[in-house]
C-alpha positions in Angstrom: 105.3 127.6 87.6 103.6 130.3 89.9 101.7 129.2 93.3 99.6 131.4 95.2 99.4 130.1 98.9 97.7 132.9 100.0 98.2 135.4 102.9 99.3 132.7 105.1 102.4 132.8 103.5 104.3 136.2 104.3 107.7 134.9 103.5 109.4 135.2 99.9 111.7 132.5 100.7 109.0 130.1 102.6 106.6 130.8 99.3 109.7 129.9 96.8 110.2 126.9 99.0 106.5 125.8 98.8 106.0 126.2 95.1 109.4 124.0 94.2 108.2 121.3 96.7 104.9 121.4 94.6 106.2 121.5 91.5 108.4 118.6 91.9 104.8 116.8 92.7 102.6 118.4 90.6 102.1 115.3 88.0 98.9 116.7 86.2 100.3 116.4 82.5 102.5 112.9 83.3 101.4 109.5 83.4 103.0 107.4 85.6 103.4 103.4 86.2 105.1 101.8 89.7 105.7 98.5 90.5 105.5 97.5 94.0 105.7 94.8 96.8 104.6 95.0 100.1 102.5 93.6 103.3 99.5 94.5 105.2 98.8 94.3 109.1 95.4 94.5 110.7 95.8 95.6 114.5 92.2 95.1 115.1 92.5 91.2 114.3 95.3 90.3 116.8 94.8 87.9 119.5 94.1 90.6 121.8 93.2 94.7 121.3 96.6 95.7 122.0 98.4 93.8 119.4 100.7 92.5 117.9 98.5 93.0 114.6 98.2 90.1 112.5 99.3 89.8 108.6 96.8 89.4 106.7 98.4 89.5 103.5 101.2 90.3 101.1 101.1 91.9 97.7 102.4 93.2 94.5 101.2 96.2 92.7 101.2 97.8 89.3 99.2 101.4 89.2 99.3 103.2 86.2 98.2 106.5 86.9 96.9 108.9 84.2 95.8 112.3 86.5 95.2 114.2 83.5 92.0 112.2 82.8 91.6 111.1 86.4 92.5 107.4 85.9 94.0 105.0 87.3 94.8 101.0 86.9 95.5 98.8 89.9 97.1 95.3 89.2 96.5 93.5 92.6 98.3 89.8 93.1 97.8 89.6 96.7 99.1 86.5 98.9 96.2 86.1 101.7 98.0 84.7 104.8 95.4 84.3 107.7 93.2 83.5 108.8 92.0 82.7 105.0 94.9 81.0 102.5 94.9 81.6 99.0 96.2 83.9 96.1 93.7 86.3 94.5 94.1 88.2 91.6 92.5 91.4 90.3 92.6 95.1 88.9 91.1 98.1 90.0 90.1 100.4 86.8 89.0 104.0 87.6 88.0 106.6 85.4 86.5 109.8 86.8 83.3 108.7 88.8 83.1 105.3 87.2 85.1 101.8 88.6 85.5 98.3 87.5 87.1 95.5 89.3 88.6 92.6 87.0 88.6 89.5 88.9 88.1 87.8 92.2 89.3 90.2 95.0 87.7 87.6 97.5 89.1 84.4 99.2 87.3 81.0 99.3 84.2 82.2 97.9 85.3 84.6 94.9 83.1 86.8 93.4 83.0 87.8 89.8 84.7 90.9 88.2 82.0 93.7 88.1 81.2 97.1 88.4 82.7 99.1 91.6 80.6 100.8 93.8 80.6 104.3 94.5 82.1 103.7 98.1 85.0 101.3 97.2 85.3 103.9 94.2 85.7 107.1 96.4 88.1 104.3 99.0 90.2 103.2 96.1 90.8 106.9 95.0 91.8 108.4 98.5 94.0 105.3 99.6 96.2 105.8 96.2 95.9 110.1 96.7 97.8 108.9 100.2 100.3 107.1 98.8 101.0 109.6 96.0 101.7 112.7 97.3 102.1 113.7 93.4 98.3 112.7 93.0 97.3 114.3 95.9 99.0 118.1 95.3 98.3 117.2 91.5 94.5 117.5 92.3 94.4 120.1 94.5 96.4 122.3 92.6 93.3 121.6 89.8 90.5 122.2 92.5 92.1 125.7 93.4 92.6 126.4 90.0 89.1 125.7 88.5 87.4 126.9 92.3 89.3 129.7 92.6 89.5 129.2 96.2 92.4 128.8 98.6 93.0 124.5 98.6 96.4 124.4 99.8 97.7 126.9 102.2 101.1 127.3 104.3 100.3 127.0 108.0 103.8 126.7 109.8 106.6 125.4 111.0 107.3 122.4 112.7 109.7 120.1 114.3 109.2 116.2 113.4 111.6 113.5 114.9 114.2 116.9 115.9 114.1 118.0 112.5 112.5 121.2 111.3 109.3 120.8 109.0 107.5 123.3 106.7 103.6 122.1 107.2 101.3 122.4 103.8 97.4 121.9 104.5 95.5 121.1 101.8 91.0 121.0 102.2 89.9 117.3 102.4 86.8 115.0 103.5 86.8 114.1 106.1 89.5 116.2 107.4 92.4 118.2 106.1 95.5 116.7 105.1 98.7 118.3 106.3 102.3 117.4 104.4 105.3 117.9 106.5 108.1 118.8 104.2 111.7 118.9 105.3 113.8 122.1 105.5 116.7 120.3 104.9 115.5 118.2 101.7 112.6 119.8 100.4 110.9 116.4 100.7 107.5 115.3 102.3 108.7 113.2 104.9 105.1 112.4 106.4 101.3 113.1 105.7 99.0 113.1 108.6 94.9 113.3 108.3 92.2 111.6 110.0 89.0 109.4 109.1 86.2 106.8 110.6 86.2 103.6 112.2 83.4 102.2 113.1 84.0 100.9 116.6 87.2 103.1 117.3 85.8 106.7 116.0 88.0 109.3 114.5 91.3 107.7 113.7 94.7 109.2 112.7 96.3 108.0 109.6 99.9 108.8 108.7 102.1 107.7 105.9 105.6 108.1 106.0 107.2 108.6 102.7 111.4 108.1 102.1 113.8 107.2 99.9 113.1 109.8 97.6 114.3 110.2 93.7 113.9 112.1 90.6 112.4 111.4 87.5 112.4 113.9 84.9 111.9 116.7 87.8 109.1 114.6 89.1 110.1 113.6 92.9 108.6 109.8 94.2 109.1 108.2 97.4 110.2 104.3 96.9 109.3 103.4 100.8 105.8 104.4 101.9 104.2 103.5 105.2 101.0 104.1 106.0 99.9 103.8 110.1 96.5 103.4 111.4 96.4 105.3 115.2 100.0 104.5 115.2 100.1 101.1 114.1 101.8 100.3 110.9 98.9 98.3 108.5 100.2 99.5 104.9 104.1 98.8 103.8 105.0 99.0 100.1 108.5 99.4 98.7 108.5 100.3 94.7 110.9 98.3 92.7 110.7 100.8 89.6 108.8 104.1 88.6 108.2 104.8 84.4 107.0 108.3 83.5 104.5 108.5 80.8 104.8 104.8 80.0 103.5 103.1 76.3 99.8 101.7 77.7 97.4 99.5 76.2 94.4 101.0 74.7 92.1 99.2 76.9 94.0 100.0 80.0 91.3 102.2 81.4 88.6 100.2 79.5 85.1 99.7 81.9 83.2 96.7 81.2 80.3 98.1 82.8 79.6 101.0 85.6 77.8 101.5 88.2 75.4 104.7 88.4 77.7 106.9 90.7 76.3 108.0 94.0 77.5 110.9 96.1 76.0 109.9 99.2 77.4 106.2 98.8 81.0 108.0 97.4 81.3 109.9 100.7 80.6 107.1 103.2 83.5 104.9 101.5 85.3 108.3 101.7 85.3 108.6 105.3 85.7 105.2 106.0 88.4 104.6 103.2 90.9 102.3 105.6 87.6 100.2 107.0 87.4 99.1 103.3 90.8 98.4 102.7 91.5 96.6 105.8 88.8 94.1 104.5 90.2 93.9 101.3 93.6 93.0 102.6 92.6 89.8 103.7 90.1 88.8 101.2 87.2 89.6 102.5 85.7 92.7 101.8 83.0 93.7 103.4 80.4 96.1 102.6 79.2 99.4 104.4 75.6 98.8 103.8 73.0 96.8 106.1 72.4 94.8 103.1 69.1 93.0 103.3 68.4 91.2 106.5 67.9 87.1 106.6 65.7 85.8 109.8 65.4 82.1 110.3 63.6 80.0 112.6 65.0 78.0 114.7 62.3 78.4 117.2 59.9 80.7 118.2 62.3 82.4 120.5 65.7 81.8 118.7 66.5 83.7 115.8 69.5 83.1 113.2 70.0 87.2 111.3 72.0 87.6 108.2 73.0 89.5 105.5 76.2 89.6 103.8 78.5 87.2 105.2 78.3 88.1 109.3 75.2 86.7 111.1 73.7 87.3 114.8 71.3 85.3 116.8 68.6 87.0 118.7 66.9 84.8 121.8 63.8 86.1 123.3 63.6 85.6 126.9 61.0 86.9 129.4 62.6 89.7 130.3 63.6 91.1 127.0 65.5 89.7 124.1 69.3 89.3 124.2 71.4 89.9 120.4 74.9 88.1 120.0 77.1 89.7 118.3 77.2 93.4 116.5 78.9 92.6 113.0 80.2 95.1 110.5 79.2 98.5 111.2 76.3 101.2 112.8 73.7 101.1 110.0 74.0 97.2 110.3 73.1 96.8 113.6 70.3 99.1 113.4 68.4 96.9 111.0 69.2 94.2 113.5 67.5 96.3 116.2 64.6 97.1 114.2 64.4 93.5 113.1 64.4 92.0 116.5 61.6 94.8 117.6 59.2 94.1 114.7 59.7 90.4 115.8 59.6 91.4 119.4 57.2 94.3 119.8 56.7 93.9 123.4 60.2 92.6 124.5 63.5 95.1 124.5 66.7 94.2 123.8 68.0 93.9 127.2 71.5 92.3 126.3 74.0 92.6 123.6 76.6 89.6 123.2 80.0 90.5 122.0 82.0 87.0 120.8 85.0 88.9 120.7 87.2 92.1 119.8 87.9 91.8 116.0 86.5 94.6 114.1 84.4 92.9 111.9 82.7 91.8 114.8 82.6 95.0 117.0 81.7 97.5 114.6 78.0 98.4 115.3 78.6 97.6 119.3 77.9 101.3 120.2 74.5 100.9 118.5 73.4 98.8 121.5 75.0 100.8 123.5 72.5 103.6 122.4 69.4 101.9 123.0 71.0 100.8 126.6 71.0 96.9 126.1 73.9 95.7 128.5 77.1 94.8 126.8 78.4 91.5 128.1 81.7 91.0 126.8 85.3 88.9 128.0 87.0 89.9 130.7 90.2 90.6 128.2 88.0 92.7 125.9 86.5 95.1 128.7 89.5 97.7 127.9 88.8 97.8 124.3 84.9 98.0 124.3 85.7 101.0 127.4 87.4 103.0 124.6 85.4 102.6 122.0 82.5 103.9 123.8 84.6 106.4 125.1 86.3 108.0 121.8 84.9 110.5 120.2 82.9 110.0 116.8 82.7 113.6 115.5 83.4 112.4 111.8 80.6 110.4 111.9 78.4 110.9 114.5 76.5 107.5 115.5 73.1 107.0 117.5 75.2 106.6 120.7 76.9 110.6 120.3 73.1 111.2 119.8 71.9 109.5 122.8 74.4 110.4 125.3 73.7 107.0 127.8 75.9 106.0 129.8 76.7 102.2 128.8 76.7 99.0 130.9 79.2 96.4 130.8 79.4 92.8 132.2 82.5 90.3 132.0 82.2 86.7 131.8 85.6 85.3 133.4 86.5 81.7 133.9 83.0 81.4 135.4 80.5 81.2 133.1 77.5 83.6 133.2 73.7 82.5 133.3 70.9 84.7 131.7 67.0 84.1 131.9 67.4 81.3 134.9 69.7 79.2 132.7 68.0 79.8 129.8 71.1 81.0 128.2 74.7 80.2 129.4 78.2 82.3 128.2 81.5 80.8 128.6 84.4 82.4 127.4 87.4 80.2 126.2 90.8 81.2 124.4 91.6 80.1 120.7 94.4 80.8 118.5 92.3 82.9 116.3 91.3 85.3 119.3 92.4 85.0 123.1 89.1 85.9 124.3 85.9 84.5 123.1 82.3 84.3 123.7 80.5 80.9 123.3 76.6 81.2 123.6 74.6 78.0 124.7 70.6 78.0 124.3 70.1 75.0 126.2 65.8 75.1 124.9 67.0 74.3 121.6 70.5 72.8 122.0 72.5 75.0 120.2 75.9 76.6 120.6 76.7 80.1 118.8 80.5 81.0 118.0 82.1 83.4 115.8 84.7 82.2 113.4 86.4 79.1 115.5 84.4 76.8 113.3 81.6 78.0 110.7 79.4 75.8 110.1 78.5 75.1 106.0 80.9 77.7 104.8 83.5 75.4 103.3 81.8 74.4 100.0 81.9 70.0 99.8 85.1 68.8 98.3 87.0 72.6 98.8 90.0 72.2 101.2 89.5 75.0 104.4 92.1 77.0 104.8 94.6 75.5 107.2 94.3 78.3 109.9 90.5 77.6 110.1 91.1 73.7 111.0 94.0 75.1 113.4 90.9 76.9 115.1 88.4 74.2 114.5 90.3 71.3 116.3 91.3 74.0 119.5 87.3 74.8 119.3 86.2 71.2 119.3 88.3 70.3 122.6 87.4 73.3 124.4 84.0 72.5 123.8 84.5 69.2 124.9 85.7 69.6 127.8 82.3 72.2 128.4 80.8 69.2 128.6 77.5 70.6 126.7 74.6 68.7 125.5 74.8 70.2 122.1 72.7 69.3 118.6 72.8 72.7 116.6 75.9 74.6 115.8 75.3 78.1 114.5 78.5 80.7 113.5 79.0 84.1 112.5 79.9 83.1 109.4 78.2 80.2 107.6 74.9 78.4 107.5 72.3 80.8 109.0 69.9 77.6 110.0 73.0 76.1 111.4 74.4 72.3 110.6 74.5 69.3 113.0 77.1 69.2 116.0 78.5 65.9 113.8 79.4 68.4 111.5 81.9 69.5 113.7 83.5 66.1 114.3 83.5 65.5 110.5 85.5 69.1 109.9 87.7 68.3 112.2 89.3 64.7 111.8 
C-alpha cells in the first residue's frame, strides 16, 4: 500500500520504514473486538498535590471497533473504589457524530441510559484513538486521503529511554500527536500530545504501548499506559484481540441521539482526560455551568448550585467572600455574575478554596482574574502557585486575559478571621484530603465543608459508602474539638439549604 509523507521524508529507506509501520496499523477495512482489564489513578485526588494518586477504580472492557463506519461499542464493568463504593455497569455506543450510553455510568445516585452529548462523544472518541494507535493512523490516513493535505508527516529522529526512535506527527485538536516508533522493532513504543485542564493548563499526555503481536498483519499492543503530566492514571492490559468478529445486529443500535454540536464536540475534545478522570470514579461531571441554584439562608448568606458541586457566597461589608470554585472556568463565571447581580454594590473581595482536588479547584483562576484574594491551606499554597502560574494557551481563560497578578493567603494551625469575626477558617486534616478548609458563619450558625460529610446526599435507608463514614466520623471529632456553636451544616455536595448539625451525629453513630 503506497504512503506519501511528503517532502519531509528524503530517505527511501526511512519512507519504506514509515509506510510498513502504518500499514501494520492501518485497520480501516477490519473490525476489531478486545477484551481488557485494568485500573485508573487520579493524581489530582490524593491526600496532598504531590501524590501518591488515589485509585479510583478498576475495570473491564469490551470495544468493538468498526472504523470503516466510524463505530465503536464500549462494554464498561467498572469497580469504583473510593471515595464512592459500588459496581456500575454500562456501554458506550458511537456511530459517526451520534452516542448513546446504556446504563448507569454514575455511583450512588445513577442516572438513566440516554443520549451522549457532543462533549463526552468527541472525549469517548479521542481517549479510544489514544489507546489504538490502529484507530488513530486508520483515520488519518482517511483525512489525508479525502483532504488531500499532508496529515501525517515524518519529522525525525529521536532517542527515547537510549534507544533510537523514528518520530511520525500526525494534525490533531488540540495539538499534534507525535508516535515514536522503534528502529529496532518497527513498533510505536510511545504517543505523546497535549490537552486542557482546567486548573493545571496545558497538560502532557503519553501512552506507552508494548507487548506487541500480530493478527492477520494487523500489529496491537496488549499493555497500554496512558500518563497524565507524568503520572500514570490509565493501565489496561488486553486479555484477547478478534479481527473482524461475528457481531450482533444491534451492536451499534442508538436508542436515541442527541443533535450534534461542534462547539460542544470541541470543548470535550480538549478537555478529553477532565471527562474521563470523572468518569473513573463514578462521577462524571459536566463541562457546562449548568443552571445556577441560589438559596436563602439569610440575607447575606447564600447556598449556589448546579450540578452536583455547590458554593456559598457571604456578603460582608467590605465585599462578599465565595467558598469554593467547583468544576471548571465557565462555572465559576456564572457564580461571579450571580453573586454581582445579588451584590451589585459589593465585590468579591475573597475566594475560599476547601481544598486541592480538582473537582474543587477547577474555576480558581476565575477569581483570580477579577482579583478576589485566594485564601487557601498552608499545604495547598504550592499547588494553587502553579496553577496560576502554568500557561493556558489551549484554552485561554479570563485570568490569561487579564494578566493580574493574584493574591494568596494561608490559614495554618491558626485560624483566620474575616469581616471582624464575621466569618472564621480553620483548616483541619481528614483522610479524604490532608488539607481542608472549614468555613464558620457564626450570624447564622453554620459550618461549610467540602466532601468530609454531605449533608442530605445519602438517600434514607441507602447504605453511604464506607469511605464517606471513614471521613464523616474524622470530621465530626475534629469539629468537636473546634468547639463551634453550630446549627446549620452546608457541603459541597448535598442539600443546598443545608440539614441540621444532628444530622451529623445521626450519620455518624
Amino acid at each position: 500500500m503506497p504512503f506519501s509523507l511528503g517532502v519531509s521524508a528524503q530517505d527511501d529507506d526511512i519512507d519504506g520504514a514509515i509506510a510498513e509501520v502504518l500499514g501494520s496499523l492501518d485497520a480501516q477495512s477490519f473490525s476489531f473486538r478486545i477484551n481488557a482489564q485494568g485500573t485508573r489513578w487520579e493524581p489530582l485526588q490524593a491526600l496532598r498535590p504531590e501524590g501518591p494518586p488515589l485509585r479510583p477504580s478498576d475495570f473491564d472492557i469490551v470495544a468493538v471497533h468498526d472504523p470503516a463506519l466510524d463505530r465503536m461499542r464500549l462494554s464498561w464493568q467498572r469497580s469504583i473504589i473510593e471515595p464512592l463504593t459500588d459496581n456500575v455497569v454500562y456501554d458506550e455506543i458511537v456511530v459517526g457524530n451520534e452516542g448513546y450510553i446504556t446504563g448507569a455510568d454514575v455511583a450512588l445516585h445513577p442516572q438513566p441510559a440516554r443520549a451522549m452529548k457532543s462533549d463526552r462523544l468527541a472525549a469517548v472518541r479521542r481517549q479510544q484513538y489514544l489507546l489504538n494507535p490502529q484507530l488513530l493512523v486508520g483515520d488519518a490516513l482517511r483525512r489525508q486521503h479525502d483532504t488531500g493535505q499532508q496529515v501525517i508527516r515524518y519529522v525525525g529522529r529521536q532517542e527515547l529511554d537510549g534507544a533510537p526512535h523514528r518520530v511520525i506527527e500526525i494534525i490533531a485538536l488540540p495539538r499534534p500527536i507525535r508516535l515514536y516508533v522503534a528502529l529496532d522493532s518497527n513498533r510505536v513504543s510511545r504517543l505523546v500530545t497535549q490537552e486542557n485542564d482546567f486548573p493545571c493548563g496545558d497538560v502532557e499526555i503519553v501512552v506507552a504501548f508494548s507487548d506487541w503481536r500480530r493478527h492477520s498483519g494487523l500489529a496491537f499492543p496488549y499493555q497500554v499506559e496512558l500518563s497524565w503530566e507524568g503520572e500514570v492514571i490509565h493501565r489496561e492490559t488486553r486479555q484477547r484481540v478478534e479481527l473482524n468478529p461475528q457481531l450482533d445486529p444491534d451492536t451499534f443500535v442508538l436508542p436515541e441521539t442527541h443533535p450534534f454540536d461542534p462547539a460542544v464536540a470541541k470543548r470535550g475534545l480538549i478537555n478529553e482526560q477532565w471527562i474521563h478522570r470523572a468518569t473513573a470514579m463514578g462521577a462524571p461531571i459536566s463541562l457546562d455551568a449548568g443552571e445556577l441554584v441560589l438559596v436563602r439562608i439569610s440575607p447575606d448568606v447564600v447556598s449556589i448550585g448546579g450540578g452536583i458541586h455547590h458554593s456559598l457566597a457571604i456578603a460582608l461589608d467590605s465585599g462578599v467572600v465565595v467558598v469554593d470554585p467547583p468544576q471548571n472556568e465557565d462555572r465559576s463565571r456564572a457564580v461571579i455574575e450571580a453573586v454581582t447581580s445579588r451584590w451589585p454594590d459589593k465585590p468579591i473581595t475573597h475566594l475560599i478554596l476547601s481544598h486541592h482536588h480538582h473537582d474543587h479547584s477547577g474555576g480558581i483562576r476565575a477569581y483570580a482574574a477579577i482579583g478576589a484574594e485566594l485564601i487557601v491551606a498552608e499545604g495547598d499554597r504550592n499547588f494553587v502557585t502553579q496553577c496560576l502560574a502554568r500557561p493556558h494557551t489551549i484554552n485561554p481563560d479570563t485570568l490569561v486575559a487579564a494578566g493580574t497578578r493574584p493574591t494568596i493567603r494561608t490559614v495554618g494551625d491558626n485560624s483566620l478571621s474575616l469581616g471582624g469575626g464575621a466569618i472564621e477558617i480553620h483548616r483541619i486534616s481528614s483522610p479524604h484530603s490532608a488539607e481542608n478548609l472549614l468555613v464558620y458563619v457564626a450570624s447564622v450558625k453554620l459550618l461549610f465543608n467540602a466532601d468530609l460529610f454531605n449533608p442530605g446526599l445519602v438517600p434514607p435507608g441507602v447504605v453511604p459508602p464506607p469511605h464517606w463514614l471513614t471521613y464523616s466520623r474524622d470530621f465530626r471529632r475534629k469539629v468537636e474539638a473546634l468547639n463551634l456553636d453550630i446549627e446549620l451544616l452546608v457541603g459541597a455536595h448535598g442539600a443546598l439549604e443545608g440539614r441540621p448539625y444532628q444530622s451529623l451525629i445521626s450519620f455518624t453513630a
